[in-house]
C-alpha positions as CSV (number, residue, x, y, z in Angstrom):
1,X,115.0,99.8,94.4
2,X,111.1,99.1,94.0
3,X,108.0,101.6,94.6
4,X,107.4,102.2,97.9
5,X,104.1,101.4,98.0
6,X,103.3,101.7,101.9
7,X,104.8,105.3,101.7
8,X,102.8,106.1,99.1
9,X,99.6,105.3,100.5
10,X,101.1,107.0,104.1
11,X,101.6,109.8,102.2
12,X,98.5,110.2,100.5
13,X,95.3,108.5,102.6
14,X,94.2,111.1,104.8
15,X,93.9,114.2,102.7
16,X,92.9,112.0,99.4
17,X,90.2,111.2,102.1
18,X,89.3,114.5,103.4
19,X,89.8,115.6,99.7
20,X,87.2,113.1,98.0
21,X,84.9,111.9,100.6
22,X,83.8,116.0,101.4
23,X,80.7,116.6,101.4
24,X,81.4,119.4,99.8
25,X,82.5,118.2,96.7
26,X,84.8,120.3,95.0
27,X,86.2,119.6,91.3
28,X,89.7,120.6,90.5
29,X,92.4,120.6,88.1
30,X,92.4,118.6,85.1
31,X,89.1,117.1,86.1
32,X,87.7,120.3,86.6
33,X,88.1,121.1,82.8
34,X,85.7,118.0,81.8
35,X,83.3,118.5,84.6
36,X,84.2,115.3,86.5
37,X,84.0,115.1,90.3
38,X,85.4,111.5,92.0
39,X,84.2,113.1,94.9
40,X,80.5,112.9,94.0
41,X,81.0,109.1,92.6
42,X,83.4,108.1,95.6
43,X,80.7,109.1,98.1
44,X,78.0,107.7,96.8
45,X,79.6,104.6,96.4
46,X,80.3,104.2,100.1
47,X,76.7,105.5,101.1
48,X,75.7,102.8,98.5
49,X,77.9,100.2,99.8
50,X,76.7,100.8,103.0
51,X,73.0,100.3,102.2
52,X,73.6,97.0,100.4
53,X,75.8,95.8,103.3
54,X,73.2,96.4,106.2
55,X,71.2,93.7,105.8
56,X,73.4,91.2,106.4
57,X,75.3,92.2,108.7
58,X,73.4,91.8,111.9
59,X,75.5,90.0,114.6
60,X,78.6,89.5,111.9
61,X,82.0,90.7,112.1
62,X,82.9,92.6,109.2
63,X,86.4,92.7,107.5
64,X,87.9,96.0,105.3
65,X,90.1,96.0,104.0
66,X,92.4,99.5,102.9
67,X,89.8,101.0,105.7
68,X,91.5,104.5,105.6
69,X,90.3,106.4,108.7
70,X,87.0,104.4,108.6
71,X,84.9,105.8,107.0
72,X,82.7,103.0,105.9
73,X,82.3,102.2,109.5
74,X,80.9,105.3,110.9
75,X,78.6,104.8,107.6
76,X,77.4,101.6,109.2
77,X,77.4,102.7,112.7
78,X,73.6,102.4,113.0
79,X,73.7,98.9,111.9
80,X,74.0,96.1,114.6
81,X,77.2,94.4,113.0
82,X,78.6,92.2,115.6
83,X,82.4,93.8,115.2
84,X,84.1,95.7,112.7
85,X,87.8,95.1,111.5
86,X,89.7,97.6,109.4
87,X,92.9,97.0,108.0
88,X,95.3,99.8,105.8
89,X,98.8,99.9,105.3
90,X,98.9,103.8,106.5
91,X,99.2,104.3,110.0
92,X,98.6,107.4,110.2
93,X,95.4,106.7,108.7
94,X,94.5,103.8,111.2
95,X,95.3,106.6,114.5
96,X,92.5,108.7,113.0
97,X,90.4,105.5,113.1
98,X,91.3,104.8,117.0
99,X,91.3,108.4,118.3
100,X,87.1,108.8,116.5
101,X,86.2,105.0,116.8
102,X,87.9,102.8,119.0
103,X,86.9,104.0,121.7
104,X,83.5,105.1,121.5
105,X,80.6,103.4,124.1
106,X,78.4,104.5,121.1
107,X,79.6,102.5,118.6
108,X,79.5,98.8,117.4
109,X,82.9,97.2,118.9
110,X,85.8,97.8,116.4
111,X,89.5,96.8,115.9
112,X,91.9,98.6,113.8
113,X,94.8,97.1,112.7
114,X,98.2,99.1,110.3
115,X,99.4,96.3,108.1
116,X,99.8,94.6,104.5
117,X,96.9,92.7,104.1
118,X,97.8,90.4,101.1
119,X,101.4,89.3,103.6
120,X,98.8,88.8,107.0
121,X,96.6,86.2,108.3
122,X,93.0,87.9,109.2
123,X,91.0,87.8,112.5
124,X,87.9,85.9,112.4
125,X,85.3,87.6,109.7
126,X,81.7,87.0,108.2
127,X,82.0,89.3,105.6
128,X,84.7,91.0,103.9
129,X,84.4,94.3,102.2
130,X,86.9,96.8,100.0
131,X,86.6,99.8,98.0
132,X,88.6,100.8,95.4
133,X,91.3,98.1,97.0
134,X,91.2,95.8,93.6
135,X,92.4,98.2,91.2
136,X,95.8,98.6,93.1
137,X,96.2,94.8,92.8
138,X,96.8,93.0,89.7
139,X,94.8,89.9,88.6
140,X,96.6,87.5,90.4
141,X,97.2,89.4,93.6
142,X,93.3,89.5,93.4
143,X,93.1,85.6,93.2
144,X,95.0,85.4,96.3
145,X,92.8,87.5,98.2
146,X,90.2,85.7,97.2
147,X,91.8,82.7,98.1
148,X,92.6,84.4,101.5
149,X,88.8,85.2,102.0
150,X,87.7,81.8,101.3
151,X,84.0,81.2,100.9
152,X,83.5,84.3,103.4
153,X,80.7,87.0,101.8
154,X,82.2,89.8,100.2
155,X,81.6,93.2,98.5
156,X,84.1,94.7,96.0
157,X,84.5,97.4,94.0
158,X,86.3,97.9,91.0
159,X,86.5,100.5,88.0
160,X,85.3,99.1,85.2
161,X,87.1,98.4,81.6
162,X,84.3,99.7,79.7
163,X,83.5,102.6,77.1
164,X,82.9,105.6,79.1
165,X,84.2,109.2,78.0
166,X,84.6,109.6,82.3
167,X,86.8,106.3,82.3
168,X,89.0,107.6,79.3
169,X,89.7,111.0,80.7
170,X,90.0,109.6,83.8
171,X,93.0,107.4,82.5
172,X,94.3,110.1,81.3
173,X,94.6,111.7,84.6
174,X,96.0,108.9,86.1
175,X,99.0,109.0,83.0
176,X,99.5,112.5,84.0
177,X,99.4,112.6,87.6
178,X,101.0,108.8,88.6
179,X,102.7,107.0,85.7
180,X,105.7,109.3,85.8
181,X,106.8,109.3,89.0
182,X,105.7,105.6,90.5
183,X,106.7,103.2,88.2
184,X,104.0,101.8,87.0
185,X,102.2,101.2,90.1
186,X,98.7,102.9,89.2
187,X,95.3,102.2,89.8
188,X,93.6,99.1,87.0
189,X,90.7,99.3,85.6
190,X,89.1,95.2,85.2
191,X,86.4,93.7,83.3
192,X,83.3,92.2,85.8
193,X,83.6,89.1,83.9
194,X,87.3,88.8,84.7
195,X,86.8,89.5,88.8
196,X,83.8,86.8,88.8
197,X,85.4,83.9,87.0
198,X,88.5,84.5,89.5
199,X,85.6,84.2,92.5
200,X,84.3,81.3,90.9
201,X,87.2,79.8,91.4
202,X,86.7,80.2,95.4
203,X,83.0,78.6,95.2
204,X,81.3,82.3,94.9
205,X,78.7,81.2,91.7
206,X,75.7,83.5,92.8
207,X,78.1,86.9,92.1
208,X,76.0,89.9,91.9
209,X,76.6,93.1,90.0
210,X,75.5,96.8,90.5
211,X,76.2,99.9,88.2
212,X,74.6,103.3,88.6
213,X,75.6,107.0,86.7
214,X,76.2,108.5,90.3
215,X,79.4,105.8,90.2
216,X,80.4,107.0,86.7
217,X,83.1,103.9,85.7
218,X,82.8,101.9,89.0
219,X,81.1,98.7,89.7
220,X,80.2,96.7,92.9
221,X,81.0,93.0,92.4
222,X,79.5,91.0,95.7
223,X,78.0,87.4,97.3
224,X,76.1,88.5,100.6
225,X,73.6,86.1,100.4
């Protein structure tokens, strides 16, 4: 019988969430030893995802994908995005989403939606956003949401294959904590160069890249213009 990856992520979404999206960032454990918070990089790389998103988003529908409770969304709830669409395969994730957002006169209109994005056809989108979704795919689950996404915008994340003491004791953690006990199925880290010539392949030539400390290993990988 095969990893049961939806129960995984059911099992896991909201207090990894409330966990590493605090902002009261708290390092434990293993981590702790090393002085290495994925808190601190994880919310700074949706407050940064954020700001490089809100330009372009006026009067466009935005897609994200693995949206957890939503997060990103009430980060761009000041922005005048046309509609927002979040998809995760948690559903307990997505009625945290509806009971905060879905309902709210406040807010930009939003749908949220519990499913397996790589096995569904999307609503209509502009631009189409995930963080931290690519290293749970391998490279050629990557090319077909690429090919799913077309020639729509996008902003990615990824952790980056590169020589960082973080990444190294971060995989590490990830052999200690995960390999043992769901076979195999762990996060990847990828090379930029690998994600862009696969978006090249979809007509995205004008890829942009953006690396700060605050992010430690992680990368943004995106086309918004």
């Amino acid at each position: 019988m095969g990893f049961d990856k939806k129960k995984f992520w059911e099992n896991k979404i909201v207090g990894w969430e409330d966990k590493r999206y605090s902002f009261k960032i708290n390092k434990s454990g293993f981590l702790q030893a090393f002085g290495i918070s994925l808190g601190s990089s994880l919310l700074f790389r949706i407050q940064k995802s954020a700001e490089i998103l809100r330009p372009y988003l006026a009067n466009k529908s935005l897609l994200e994908l693995g949206c957890g409770s939503g997060l990103l969304f009430n980060e761009l709830s000041d922005s005048k995005i046309k509609k927002y669409i979040g998809i995760d395969w948690a559903p307990s994730a997505i009625d945290k989403a509806i009971v905060k957002f879905e309902s709210s006169a406040k807010l930009p209109p939003s749908k949220f939606i519990v499913g397996n994005f790589m096995d569904m056809d999307f609503p209509e989108f502009d631009v189409v956003v995930a963080l931290g979704v690519l290293d749970w795919l391998e490279i050629d689950e990557i090319d077909t949401l690429f090919s799913k996404t077309k020639s729509r915008k996008f902003l990615f994340s990824i952790s980056e294959k590169r020589n960082s003491l973080n990444r190294w004791i971060h995989s590490l953690f990830i052999f200690l904590t995960y390999s043992w006990k769901n076979k195999g199925y762990v996060p990847k880290y990828y090379e930029v160069a690998e994600i862009i010539r696969v978006a090249r392949n979809y007509g995205h030539n004008e890829v942009k890249i953006f690396r700060d400390p605050r992010m430690s290993f992680g990368a943004f990988i995106y086309q918004l213009d």
